[in-house]
N, C-alpha and C positions, 0 to 999 in steps of 0.2 A: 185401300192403301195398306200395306204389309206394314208392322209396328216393330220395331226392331231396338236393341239398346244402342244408347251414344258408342261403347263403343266397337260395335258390330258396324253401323254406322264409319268411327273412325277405322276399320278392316278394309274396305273398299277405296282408301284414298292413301295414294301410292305417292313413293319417292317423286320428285319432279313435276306432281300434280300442280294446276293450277286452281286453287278454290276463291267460288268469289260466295261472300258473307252481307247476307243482309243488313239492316240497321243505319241509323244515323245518331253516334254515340253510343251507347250501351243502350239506350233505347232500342229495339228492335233487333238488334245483335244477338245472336244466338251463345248461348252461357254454358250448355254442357256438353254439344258435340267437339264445339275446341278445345275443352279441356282432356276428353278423351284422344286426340290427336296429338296433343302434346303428351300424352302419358305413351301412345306408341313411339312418338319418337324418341323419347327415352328407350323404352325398351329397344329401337333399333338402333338407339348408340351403343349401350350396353352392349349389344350381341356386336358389334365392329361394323355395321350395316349403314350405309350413308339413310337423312331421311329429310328431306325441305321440300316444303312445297310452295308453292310463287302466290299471293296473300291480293285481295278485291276489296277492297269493303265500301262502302258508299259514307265513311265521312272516320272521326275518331271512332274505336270502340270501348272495350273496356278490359280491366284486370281478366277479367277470365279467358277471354279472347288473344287482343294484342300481349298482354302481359306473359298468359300460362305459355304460349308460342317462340315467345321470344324467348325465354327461361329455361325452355326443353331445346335450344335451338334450334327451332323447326321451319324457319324459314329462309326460302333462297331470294325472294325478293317480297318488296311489302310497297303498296301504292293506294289510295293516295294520301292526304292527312293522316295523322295519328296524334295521339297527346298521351301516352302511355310512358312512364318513367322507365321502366324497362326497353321497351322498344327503344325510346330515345339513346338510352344508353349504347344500344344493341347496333345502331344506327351508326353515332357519333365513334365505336371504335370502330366502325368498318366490317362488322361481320353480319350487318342486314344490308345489301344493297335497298335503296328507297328512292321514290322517286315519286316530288309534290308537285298536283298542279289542282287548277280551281276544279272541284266537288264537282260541277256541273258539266265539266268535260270526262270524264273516264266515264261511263257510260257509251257517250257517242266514240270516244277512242278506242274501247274495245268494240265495237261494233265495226269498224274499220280495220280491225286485229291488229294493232298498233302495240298489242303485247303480249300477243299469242293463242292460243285458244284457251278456252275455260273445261276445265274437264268437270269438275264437280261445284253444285251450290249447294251452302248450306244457308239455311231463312229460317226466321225465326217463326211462327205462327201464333194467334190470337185462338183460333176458331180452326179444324175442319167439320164439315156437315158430311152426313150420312151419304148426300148426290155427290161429293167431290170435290166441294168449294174448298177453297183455301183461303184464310182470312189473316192477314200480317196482323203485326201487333200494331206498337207505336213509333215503331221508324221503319222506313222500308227502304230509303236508297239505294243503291243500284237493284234491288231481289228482282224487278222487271225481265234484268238486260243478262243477268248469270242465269235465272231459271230458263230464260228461252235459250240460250247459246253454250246449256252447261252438255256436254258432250257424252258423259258417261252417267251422268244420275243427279239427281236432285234429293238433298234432305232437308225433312220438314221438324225444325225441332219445337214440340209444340209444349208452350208456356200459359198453360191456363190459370195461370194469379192475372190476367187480363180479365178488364170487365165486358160482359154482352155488348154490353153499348159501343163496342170498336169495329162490331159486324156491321158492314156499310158506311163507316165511315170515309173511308179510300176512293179516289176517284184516279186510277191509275190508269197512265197511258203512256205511251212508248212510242216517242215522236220519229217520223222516217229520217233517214239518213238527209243531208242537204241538196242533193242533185233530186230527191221525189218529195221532197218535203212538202204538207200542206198544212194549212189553216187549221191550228187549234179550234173545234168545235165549239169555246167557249164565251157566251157571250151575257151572262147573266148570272145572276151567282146562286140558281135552281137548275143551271144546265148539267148534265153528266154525260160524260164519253164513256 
């Protein structure tokens, strides 16, 4: 993996992009490549330059995330839950379109493209290893359904104040759409898919 900064990282993620963000709350939400993203889109209001991009995330996130975004005005839409003061604000006068439905559906809704394509993920990480593994932290929400369906690139922002003990703990699976859908493999609570 090429190691790069947040925001070299936020350089690659264009006006009108669609990014979807790991995590479930500030848990597992990535904390420095949003921050750099909103510092570009400052700089491309300053320079007269439009800059939002359309907002994923797999549940609330946090101040550095929802907050620094909403603050820079950098977003053209934001789905789904949020609990962020700023956001709400941002929301309630009408200059974030948002759009809430239950956690457990926008996964399978963007897999149906129900909201367009995903250009860029950005995920939080616990762990990479030497062979290639990728080890989330402590939330991972939708990071399945944006890393497989992110269009142009995948970033890995990796937070190691995570402890060892979060390698293996995951048992992630990414169930098929309803028309091929099968049987969760699980039937014991030693079982892993």
């Amino acid at each position: 993996y090429k190691v790069i900064s947040a925001e070299e990282a936020a350089s690659y993620i264009n006006h009108n992009d669609n990014v979807g963000f790991s995590g479930f709350t500030a848990s597992g939400s990535p904390k420095v490549v949003p921050m750099a993203i909103a510092q570009k889109a400052e700089s491309e209001h300053a320079a007269g330059r439009p800059f939002q991009i359309g907002m994923f995330t797999g549940a609330s996130t946090s101040d550095r995330l929802d907050g620094a975004l909403a603050r820079a005005n950098a977003i053209k839409f934001r789905t789904p839950y949020q609990s962020c003061g700023d956001m709400r604000t941002a929301i309630n006068q009408g200059s974030v379109p948002f759009f809430d439905l239950h956690l457990s559906e926008l996964a399978p809704k963007m897999r149906y493209n129900a909201f367009g394509d995903v250009d860029i993920a950005v995920i939080e990480a616990s762990h990479i290893t030497d062979d290639g593994k990728i080890y989330l932290g402590t939330g991972v929400g939708i990071a399945p359904t944006v890393c497989r369906m992110a269009e142009k690139g995948v970033f890995v922002e990796l937070n190691e104040w995570h402890s060892q003990r979060l390698i293996g703990m995951h048992d992630i699976y990414e169930i098929e759409n309803p028309w091929s859908r099968r049987t969760v493999g699980i039937n014991s609570i030693t079982d892993r898919i």
